[in-house]
C-alpha positions in Angstrom: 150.3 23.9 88.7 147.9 26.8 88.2 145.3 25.2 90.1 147.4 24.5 93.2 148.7 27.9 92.9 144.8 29.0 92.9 143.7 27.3 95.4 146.8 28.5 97.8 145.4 32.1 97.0 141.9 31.4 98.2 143.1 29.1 101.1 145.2 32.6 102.0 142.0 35.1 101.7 139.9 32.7 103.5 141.9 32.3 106.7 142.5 36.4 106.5 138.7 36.7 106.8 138.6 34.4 109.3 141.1 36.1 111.3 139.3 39.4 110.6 135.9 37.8 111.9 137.6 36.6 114.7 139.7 39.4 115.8 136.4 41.5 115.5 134.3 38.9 117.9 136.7 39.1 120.3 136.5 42.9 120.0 133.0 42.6 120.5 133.0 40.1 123.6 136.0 42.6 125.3 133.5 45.7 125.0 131.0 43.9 126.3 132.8 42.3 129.4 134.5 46.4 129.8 130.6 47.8 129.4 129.2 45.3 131.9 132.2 46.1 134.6 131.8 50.0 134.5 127.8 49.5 135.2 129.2 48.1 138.2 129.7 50.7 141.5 133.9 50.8 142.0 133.7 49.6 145.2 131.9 46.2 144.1 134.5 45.5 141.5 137.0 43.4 141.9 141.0 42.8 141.3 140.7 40.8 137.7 138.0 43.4 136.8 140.0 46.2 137.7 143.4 44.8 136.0 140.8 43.9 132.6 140.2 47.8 132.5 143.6 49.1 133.0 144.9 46.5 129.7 141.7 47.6 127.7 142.0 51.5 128.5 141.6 52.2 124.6 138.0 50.7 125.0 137.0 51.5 128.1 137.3 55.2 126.6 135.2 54.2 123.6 132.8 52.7 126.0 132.9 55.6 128.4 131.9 58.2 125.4 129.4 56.0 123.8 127.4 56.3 127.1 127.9 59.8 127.5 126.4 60.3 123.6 123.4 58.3 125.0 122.7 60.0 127.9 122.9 63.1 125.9 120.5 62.1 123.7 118.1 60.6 126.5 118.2 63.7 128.3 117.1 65.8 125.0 114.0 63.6 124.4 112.9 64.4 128.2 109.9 67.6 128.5 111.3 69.8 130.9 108.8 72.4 132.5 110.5 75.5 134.4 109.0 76.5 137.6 106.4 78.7 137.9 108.2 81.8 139.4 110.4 81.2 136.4 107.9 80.7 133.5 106.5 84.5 134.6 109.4 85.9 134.3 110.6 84.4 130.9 107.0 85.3 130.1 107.0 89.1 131.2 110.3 89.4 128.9 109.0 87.7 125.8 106.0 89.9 125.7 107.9 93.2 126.0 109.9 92.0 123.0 106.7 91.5 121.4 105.8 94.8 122.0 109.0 96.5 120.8 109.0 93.8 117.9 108.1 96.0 114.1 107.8 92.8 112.2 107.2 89.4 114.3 107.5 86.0 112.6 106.4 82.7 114.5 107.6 79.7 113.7 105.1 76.7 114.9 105.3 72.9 115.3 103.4 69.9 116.4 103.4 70.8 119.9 101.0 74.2 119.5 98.4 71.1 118.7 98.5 68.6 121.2 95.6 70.2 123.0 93.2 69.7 120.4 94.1 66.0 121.1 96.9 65.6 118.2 99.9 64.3 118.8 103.3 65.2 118.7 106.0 63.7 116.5 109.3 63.4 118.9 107.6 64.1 122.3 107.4 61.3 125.1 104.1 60.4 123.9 104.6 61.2 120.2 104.0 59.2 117.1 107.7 58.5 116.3 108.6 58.0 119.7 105.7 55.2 120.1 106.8 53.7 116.8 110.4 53.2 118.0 110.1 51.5 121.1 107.1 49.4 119.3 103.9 50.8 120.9 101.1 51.4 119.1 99.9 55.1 118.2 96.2 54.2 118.3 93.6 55.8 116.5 93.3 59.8 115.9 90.0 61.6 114.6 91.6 64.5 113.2 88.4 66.0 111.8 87.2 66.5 115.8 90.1 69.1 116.2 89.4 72.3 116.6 91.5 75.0 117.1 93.4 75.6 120.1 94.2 78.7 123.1 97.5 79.3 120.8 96.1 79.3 116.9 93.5 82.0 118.6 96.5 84.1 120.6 98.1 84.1 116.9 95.0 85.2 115.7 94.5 87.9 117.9 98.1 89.2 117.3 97.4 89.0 113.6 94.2 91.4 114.5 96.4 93.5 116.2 98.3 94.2 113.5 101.3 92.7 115.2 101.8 89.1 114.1 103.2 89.6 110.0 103.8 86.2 109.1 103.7 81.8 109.9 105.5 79.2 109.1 103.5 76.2 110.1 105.3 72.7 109.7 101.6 71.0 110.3 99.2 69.5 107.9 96.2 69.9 110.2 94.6 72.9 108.7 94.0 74.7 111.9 95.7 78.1 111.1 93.4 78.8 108.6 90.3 77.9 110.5 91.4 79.6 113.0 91.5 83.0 110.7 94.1 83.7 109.6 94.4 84.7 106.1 96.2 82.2 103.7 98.4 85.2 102.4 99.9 85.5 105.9 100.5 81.8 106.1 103.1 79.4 104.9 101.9 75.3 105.4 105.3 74.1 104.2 104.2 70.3 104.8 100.9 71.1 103.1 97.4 71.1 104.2 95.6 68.0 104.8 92.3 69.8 103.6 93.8 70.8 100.8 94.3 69.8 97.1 95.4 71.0 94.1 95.3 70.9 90.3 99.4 71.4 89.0 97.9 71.4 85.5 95.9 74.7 86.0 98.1 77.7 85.5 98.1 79.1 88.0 97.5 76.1 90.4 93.6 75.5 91.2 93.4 75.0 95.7 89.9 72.6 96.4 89.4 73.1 100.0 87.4 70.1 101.3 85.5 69.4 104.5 87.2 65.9 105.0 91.1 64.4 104.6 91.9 64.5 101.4 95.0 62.1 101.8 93.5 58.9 102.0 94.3 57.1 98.9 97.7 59.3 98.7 101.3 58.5 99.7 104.5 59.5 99.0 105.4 60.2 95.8 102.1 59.1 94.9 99.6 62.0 95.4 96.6 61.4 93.6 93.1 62.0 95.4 91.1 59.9 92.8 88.8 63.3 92.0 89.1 65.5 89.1 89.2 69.2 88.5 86.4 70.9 87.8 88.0 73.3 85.8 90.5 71.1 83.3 89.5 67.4 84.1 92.9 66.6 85.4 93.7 64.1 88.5 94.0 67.0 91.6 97.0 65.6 94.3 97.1 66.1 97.5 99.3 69.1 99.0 101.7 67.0 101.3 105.2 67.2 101.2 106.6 63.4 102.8 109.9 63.3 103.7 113.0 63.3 100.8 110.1 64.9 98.8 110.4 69.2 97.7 107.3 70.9 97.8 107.3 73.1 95.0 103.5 74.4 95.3 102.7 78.2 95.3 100.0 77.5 97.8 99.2 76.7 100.7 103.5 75.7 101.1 104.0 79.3 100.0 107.8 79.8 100.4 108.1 82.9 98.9 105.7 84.8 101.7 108.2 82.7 104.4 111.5 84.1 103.1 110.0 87.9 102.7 108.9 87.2 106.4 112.3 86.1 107.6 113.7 89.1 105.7 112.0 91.7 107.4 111.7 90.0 110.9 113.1 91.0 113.8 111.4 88.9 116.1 111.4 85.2 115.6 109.4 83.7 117.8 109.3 79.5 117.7 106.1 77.8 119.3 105.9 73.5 120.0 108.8 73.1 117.1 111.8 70.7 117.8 113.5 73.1 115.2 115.2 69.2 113.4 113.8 70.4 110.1 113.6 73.8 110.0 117.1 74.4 110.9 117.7 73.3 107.4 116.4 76.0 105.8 119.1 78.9 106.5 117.4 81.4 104.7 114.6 81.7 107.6 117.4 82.1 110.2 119.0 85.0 108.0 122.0 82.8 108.5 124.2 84.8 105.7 124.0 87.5 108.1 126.4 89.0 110.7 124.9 87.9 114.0 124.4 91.4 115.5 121.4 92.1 112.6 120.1 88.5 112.6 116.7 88.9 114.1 116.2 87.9 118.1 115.0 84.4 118.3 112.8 83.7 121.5 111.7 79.6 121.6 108.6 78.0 123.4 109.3 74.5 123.9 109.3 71.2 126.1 112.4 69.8 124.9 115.6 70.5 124.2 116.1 72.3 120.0 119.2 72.7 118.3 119.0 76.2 118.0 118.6 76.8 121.9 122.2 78.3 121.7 121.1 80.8 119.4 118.0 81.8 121.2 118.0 84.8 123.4 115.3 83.5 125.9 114.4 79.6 125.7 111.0 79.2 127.5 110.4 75.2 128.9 106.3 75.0 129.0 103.6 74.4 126.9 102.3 76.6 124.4 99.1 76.8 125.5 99.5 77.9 129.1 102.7 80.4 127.6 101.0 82.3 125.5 98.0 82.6 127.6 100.1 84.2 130.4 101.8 86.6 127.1 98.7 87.9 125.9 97.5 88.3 129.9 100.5 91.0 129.7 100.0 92.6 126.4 96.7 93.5 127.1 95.3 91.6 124.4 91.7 89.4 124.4 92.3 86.1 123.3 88.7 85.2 121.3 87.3 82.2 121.4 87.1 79.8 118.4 83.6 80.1 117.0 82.0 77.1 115.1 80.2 79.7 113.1 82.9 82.0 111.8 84.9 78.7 110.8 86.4 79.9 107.2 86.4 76.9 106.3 82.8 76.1 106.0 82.0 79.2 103.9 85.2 78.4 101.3 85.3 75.0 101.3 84.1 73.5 97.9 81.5 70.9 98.3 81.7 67.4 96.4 79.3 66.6 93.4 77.1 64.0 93.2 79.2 62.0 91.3 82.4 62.5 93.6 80.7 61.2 96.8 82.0 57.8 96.3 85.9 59.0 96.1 86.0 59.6 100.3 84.9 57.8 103.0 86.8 59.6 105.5 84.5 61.9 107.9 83.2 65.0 107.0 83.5 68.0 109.2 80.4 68.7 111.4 79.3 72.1 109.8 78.1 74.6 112.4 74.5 75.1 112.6 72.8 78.6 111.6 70.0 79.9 113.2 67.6 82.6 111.3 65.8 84.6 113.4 62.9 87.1 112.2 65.0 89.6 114.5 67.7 89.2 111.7 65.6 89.8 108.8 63.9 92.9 110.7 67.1 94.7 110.9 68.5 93.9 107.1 65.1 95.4 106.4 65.5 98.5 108.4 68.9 98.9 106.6 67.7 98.8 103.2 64.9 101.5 104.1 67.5 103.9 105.8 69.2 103.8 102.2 66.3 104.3 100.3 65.0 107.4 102.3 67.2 110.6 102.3 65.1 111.9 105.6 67.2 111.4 108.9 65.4 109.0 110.9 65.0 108.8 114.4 66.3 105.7 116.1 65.1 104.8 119.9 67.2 103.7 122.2 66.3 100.0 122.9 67.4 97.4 125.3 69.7 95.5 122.9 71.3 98.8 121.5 73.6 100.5 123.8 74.3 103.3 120.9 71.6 106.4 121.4 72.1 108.7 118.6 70.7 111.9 119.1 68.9 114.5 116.4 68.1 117.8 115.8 65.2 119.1 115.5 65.7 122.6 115.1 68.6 123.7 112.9 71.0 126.2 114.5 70.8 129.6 113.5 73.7 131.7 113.2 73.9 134.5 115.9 74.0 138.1 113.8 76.9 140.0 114.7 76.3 143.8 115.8 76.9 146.7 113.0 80.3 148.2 115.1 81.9 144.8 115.4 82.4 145.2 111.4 84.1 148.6 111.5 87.6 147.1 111.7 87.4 145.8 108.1 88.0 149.6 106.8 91.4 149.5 108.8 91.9 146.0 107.0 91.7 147.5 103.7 88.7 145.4 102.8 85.5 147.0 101.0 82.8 145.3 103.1 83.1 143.2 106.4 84.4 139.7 106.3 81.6 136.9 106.0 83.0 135.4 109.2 81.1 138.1 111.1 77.3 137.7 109.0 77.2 133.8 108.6 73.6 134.1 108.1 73.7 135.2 104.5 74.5 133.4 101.6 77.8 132.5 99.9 76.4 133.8 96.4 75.1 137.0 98.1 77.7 138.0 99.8 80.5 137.3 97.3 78.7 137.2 93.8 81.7 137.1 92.0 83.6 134.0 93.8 82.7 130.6 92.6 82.2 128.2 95.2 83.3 124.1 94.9 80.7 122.1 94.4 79.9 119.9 97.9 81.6 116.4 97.5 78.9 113.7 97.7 79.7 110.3 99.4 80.8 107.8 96.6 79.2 104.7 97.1 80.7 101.9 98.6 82.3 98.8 96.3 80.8 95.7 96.2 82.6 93.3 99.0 83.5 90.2 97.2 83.4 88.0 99.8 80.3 88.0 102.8 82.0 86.2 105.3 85.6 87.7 104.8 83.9 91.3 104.8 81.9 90.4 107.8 84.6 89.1 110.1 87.8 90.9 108.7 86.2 94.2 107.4 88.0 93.4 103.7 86.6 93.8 100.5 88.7 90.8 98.9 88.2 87.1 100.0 91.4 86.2 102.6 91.2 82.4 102.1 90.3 80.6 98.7 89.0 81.7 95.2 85.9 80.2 93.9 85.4 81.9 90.5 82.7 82.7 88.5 83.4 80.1 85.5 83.9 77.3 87.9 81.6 74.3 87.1 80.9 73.5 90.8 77.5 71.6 91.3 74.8 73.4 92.8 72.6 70.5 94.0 74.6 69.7 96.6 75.7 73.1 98.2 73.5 75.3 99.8 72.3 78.3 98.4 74.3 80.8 100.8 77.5 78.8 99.2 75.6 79.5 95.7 75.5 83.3 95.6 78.9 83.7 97.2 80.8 81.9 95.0 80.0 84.5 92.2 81.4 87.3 94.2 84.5 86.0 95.3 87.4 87.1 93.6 90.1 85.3 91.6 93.5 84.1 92.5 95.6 87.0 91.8 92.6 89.6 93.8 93.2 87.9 96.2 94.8 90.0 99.2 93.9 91.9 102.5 94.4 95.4 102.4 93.9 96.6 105.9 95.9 93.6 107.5 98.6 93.2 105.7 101.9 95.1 105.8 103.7 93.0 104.0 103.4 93.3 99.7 103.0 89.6 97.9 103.1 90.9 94.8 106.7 92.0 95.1 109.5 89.8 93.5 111.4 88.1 96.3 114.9 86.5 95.4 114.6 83.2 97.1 116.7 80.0 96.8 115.4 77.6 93.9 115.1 74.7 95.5 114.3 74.7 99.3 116.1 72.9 101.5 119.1 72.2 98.8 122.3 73.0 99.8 124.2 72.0 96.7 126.5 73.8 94.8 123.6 76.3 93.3 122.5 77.6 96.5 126.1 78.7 97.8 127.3 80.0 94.5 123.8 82.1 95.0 125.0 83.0 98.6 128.3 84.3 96.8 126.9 86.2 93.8 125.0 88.3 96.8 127.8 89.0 98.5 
């Protein structure tokens, strides 16, 4: 009896997941017949198609919304470029808000890249895109990239002591080549030239001439080379997706928060925004709106913070900002092979490391010496030695005449009745304004004059190239410290005698350029990009 009773019950759940499974293909087979009748023009359809949509009007709804989400979607992907009447005037009101802008923070993406022939991630051309409709995204020699019109317009905004702060989202290293100073600069995807020692404290940054992420992964970091410092395995500074970076350089959050605290000019360049608008802390999102900063967006496709934006510009970044700095006034320089930062910083492999990369190597500028060079280094040194003023002529090449005296300037005496007010002054002899000829001790022997202040002499810059090209006296890009056991047979020997001047981690800083205090504690949230139940009881402790 039990078994009978049994197999009644399973007879019973099979048939009801048969009936399920059927009532679902037939479900199926109506939404296609309803999807294949409305791709049909109405005046092609006929009576038993019509009468099949007026009993299934629950799914031709269903149907009639699904296409709308995909259209929706299809017309977001598309690059969209505004006409050229249009694109001025977007442009003309962009750079006046630069101009009235105290504090601007730029927020960049893939797309400020695709002209030094990288590709984009969710463009029509990008590497996601490619992967999804099963094309191939060929072959990319990222070490032939250099930087582009729009890393140098940054640049130049950063020299005018306008840009404060960016929050790059790519790993191709070209911010910092491009010159601006690593302080300035938050890579929060890391730096693909980049790695890093986690057992150092603080953190020891290698900066390498080649990709460093070629034996590296996700969760799985490792660069197969060592530190020189502590012997430990360095990793790669990368942050995949699902993974947090948690590394005080080059991701830098705390410099990107203080940045999006004091901005009041966001300005968004080649960026979908799909991962950034998950950080609410660089939108100043637990503010009212009124004193959120302005957000101005430079894009091809559609973001999901166009809503928010107070001028969306549809053009590429290159051609954008080219037409903004036309308007400001401002030069955009071009990117010099030779002043690449990353050639004078980047420590070189050993001997025994050579055999960890096979991954190209970036094709170091060459430096020509000339005897002109050495000439004027020489004249230098003998202008310091020798107190005498000497006489410079004016030569082709020097544009700057400076002009001597030969005869010092003698005071002209002043007549004896020009001094005959003083008695109705009170004063016992005329005032030394009117005999400048004579001496202070002789004409007031009882007054003690101040010693003359003598020039102090000059520190030490700690850095040659960084003093050169950004007139600071503290190295803007990586330490290389004294104590660091990096091989000197294969660097060169300029590399050599810089890399005991540079300064340490916590000297490092730019004094003229900055505006903007690292030092200073900023609350931030503990774990970027968590919204758990930390981060909002945070948000409510503030308020």
């Amino acid at each position: 009896m039990e078994e009978d009773i049994k197999e009644r019950i399973l007879s019973r759940r099979r048939s009801a997941a048969l009936n399920a499974f059927k009532v679902k293909d037939e479900r199926l087979a109506t939404v296609k017949k309803v999807t294949a009748i409305l791709q049909k023009p109405e005046d092609t359809r006929s009576t038993e198609e019509e009468e099949i949509l007026l009993s299934y009007s629950d799914i031709v709804k269903e149907v009639k919304l699904r296409q709308k989400k995909r259209d929706r979607v299809k017309a977001r992907q598309e690059e969209v470029e505004d006409a050229p009447e249009v694109l001025e005037e977007k442009c003309m009101r962009l750079a006046a808000a630069i101009s009235r802008a105290t504090s601007l923070a730029v927020y960049t993406g893939a797309g400020i890249s695709t002209a030094a022939s990288i590709p984009d991630y969710r463009g029509t051309n990008g590497v996601w895109t490619r992967m999804q409709q099963g094309k191939d995204i060929g072959n990319h020699d990222l070490s032939q990239a250099e930087p582009t019109l729009t890393h140098m317009s940054l640049y130049s905004l950063y020299k005018a002591r306008v840009l404060k702060h960016i929050v790059s989202q790519n790993c191709d290293g070209l911010h910092l080549r491009s010159g601006i100073p690593r302080t300035l600069l938050s890579e929060v995807h890391g730096n693909m030239y980049v790695e890093v020692c986690k057992t150092c404290k603080p953190s020891r940054e290698y900066w390498r001439l080649f990709d460093v992420t070629e034996k590296t992964a996700r969760y799985n970091h490792g660069t197969g080379r060592l530190c020189h410092k502590c012997n430990s395995t360095l990793q790669d500074s990368i942050v995949h997706f699902g993974e947090r970076g948690n590394l005080l350089w080059p991701i830098n959050w705390s410099g990107a928060s203080r940045a999006a605290k004091q901005a009041d000019v966001i300005l968004c360049l080649g960026s979908s925004l799909k991962v950034l608008k998950k950080y609410p802390w660089l939108w100043q999102m637990d503010r009212p709106i009124h004193k959120r900063p302005s957000l101005y967006i430079v894009n091809l496709q559609w973001t999901p913070k166009d809503e928010n934006a107070v001028l969306k510009i549809n053009g590429k970044c290159d051609q954008v900002m080219k037409k903004i700095m036309t308007h400001l006034g401002i030069e955009i320089p071009e990117y010099n092979r030779a002043k690449d930062p990353i050639f004078h910083h980047a420590i070189r492999l050993q001997s025994a490391e050579q055999s960890t990369r096979t991954q190209p190597l970036l094709e170091e500028p060459v430096l020509i010496e000339t005897e002109e060079s050495f000439s004027v280094v020489e004249n230098v040194v003998e202008e310091v030695e020798k107190p005498i003023v000497k006489v410079e002529t004016k030569s082709e090449a020097d544009c700057n005449e400076q002009i001597t005296l030969t005869e010092p300037m003698t005071a002209y005496p002043a007549p004896f009745f020009a001094a005959l007010p003083f008695l109705s002054m009170g004063l016992p002899f005329p005032p030394m304004y009117m005999y400048p000829q004579l001496s202070p001790f002789l004409y007031y022997p009882f007054i003690q004059v101040p010693a003359i202040m003598t020039e102090t002499a000059k520190p030490k810059p700690a850095c040659t190239f960084c003093m050169e090209n950004e007139g600071s006296l503290t190295c803007l890009y990586y330490q290389r410290d004294g104590d660091d056991p990096v091989t000197t047979d294969s660097l060169p020997q300029e590399v050599e005698t810089e890399t005991e001047n540079v300064s340490s981690l916590d000297q490092i800083q730019d004094a003229e350029a900055m505006t903007l205090d690292v030092n200073t504690p900023v609350s931030t949230a503990k774990n970027p990009g968590w919204f758990g139940k930390g981060y909002r009881k945070g948000l409510r402790k503030k308020r």
